[in-house]
C-alpha positions in Angstrom: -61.1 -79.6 4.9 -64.2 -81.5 3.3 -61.8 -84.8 3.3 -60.2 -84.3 6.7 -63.9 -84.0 8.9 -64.9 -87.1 7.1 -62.0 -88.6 7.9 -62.0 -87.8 11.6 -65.7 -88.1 12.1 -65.1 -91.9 11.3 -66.1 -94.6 14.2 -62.2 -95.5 14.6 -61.0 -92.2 15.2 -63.6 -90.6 17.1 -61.6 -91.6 20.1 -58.3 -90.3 19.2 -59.8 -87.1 18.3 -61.3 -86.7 22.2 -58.0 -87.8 23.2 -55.9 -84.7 21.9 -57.5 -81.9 23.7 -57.4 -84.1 26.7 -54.1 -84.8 26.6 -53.0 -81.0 25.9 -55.3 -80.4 29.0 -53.3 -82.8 31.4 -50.0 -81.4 30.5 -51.2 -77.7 30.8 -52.3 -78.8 34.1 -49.2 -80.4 34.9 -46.9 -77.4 33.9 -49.0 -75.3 35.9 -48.6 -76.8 38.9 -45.2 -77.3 38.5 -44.8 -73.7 38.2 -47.1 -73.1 41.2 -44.6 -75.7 43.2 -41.7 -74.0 42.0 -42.5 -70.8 43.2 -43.5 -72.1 46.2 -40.2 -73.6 46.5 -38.3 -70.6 46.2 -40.5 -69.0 48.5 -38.5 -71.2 51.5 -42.1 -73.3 51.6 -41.3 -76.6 50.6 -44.2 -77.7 53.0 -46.4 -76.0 51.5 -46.5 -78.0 48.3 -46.9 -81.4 49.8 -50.5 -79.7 51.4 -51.6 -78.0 47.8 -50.8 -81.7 46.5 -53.5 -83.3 48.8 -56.0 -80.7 48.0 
């Protein structure tokens, strides 16, 4: 554990290590909305989820 903080504390990979929980973020954002459209969808409101888009 000792060898992989060293590692990822390291200049070079200080931004890959911000750039993992960021990414997981986007894509759990992403599949929740999806979902959220989806249901939306099947709820006969296919408006409705171009006006939760431009919120």
């Amino acid at each position: 554990m000792e060898h992989f903080l060293e590692i990822l504390t390291k200049p070079d990979n200080i931004p890959i290590a911000i750039m993992i929980p960021l990414v997981g973020f986007c894509v759990w954002w992403a599949i929740s909305q999806g979902i959220r459209h989806d249901r939306l969808i099947k709820q006969g409101k296919k408006d409705g989820v171009y006006d939760e888009m431009i919120r």
